[in-house]
N, C-alpha and C positions, 0 to 999 in steps of 0.2 A: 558563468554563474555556477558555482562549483555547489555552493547550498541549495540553489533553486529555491523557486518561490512557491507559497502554498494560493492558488486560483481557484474559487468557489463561485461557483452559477448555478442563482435558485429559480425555479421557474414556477406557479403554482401546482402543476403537477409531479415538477422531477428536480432532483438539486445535483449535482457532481462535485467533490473538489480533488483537483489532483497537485502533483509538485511538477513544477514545470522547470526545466534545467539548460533555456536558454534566457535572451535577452527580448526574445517577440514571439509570439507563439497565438494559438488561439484551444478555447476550450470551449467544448459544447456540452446542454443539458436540455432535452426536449426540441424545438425549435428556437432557445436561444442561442447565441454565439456570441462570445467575450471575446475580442483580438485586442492584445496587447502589444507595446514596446517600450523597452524599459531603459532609461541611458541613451548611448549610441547605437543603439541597435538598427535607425534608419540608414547609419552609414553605408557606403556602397565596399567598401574593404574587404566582407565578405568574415571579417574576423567570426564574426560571432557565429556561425552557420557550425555546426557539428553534423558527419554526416550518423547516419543510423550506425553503420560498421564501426567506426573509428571511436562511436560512443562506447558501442557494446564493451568494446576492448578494455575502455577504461573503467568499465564499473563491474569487472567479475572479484567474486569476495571469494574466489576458494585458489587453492595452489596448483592446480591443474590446469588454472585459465579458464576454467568452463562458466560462462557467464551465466546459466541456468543457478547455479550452486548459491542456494541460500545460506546454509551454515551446516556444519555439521553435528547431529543428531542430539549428542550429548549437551547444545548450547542451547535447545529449545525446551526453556521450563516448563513445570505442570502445573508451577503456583503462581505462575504468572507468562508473561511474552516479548516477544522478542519484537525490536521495530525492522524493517526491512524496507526499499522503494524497488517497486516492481516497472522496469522499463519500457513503455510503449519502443513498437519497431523503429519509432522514427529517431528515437536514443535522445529524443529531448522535454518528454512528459512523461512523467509518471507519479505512479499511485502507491501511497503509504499505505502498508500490509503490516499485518502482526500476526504472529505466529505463537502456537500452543501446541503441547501434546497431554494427552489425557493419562493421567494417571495412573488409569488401570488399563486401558487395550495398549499402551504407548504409540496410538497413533498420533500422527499432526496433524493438526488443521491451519487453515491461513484465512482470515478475509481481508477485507481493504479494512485499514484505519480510520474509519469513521463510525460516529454513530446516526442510526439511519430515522432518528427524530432534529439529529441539527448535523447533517453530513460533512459541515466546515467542525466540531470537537470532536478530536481525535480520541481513541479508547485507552490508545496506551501514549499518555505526549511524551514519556520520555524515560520512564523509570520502572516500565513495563508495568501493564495493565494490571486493576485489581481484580482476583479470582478468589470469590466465595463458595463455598459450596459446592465446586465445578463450574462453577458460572460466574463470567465477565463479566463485571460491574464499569458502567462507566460513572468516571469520576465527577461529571458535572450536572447530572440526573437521574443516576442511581439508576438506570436501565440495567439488566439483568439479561446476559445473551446466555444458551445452551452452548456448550464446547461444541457436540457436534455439527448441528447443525445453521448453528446462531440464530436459531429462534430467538426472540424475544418473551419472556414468561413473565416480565414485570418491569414497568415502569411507562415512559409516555409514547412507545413506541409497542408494545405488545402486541405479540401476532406476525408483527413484521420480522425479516432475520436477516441476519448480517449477508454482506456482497461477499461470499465465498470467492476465494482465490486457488485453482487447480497446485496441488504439491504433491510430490513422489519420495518416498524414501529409497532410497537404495546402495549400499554400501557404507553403512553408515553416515550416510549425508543427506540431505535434505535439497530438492530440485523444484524450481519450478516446473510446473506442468500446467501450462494458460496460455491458449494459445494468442490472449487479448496483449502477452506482454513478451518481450524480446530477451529481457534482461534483470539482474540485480543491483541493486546499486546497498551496500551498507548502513548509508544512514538518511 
């Protein structure tokens, strides 16, 4: 499953959704648990199994191989962001991330790609997130996040702020730094 699929579990307290990049998988929110299998995936062939390593291998986006490497510096706008999937260790769930730098200190920030009033509408679905002001507007409820810290200052989620994702600069490139994720995957 090379596009993976996007899995949403709401629970009245807590919702998650992530991109899952096998054939059977499970995803958790609160004390639910969603397990899936999609196709052949109950075959015993073993095809579908990816292990964590041999994943990681194939989702590094930079030319060094180093599967931390988000992108480099110059390709994270200030008037809008970048999509990225952040790899769980197990190299077969992960979590759509977007990426900003601020305009004036030019740091990055990164959170998950969701909005935290309907966590299954992504902030950026594809053509990079709208930015007002300094602030991420999402496209489906006009929610209003803070760059730095994704507060929320307006819309049906205020007060709440986005799921920050750990990022480093250095050398002019841009790294994961989470230790919830293994890997990058491009899109």
């Amino acid at each position: 499953m090379d596009e993976g699929i996007r899995v949403t579990v709401e629970t009245p307290d807590e919702s998650t959704s992530e991109h899952v990049f096998d054939s059977e998988g499970e995803v958790e929110a609160g004390d639910a648990t969603v397990r899936f299998s999609v196709g052949d995936a109950g075959d015993s062939n073993g095809d579908s199994d990816r292990s964590g390593a041999g994943a990681r291998d194939e989702e590094s986006d930079g030319d060094d191989g180093d599967p931390l490497l988000v992108a480099p510096l110059a390709d994270v706008p200030s008037d809008s962001t970048i999509r990225r999937t952040a790899m769980r260790p197990d190299g077969r769930r992960g979590v759509g991330i977007i990426l900003r730098r601020d305009a004036d200190s030019g740091e990055v920030f990164a959170w998950r790609n969701s909005c935290p009033h309907r966590p299954e509408v992504p902030l950026d679905p594809g053509r990079g997130a709208r930015v007002d002001g300094g602030e991420i507007v999402c496209h489906k409820h006009g929610a209003r996040f803070e760059c730095g810290d994704g507060l929320c200052t307006w819309g049906p989620c205020v007060g709440e702020e986005l799921d920050a994702v750990g990022v480093e600069v250095r050398d002019g490139s841009v790294y994961l730094d989470d230790e919830r994720f293994a890997s990058v995957r491009s899109r």
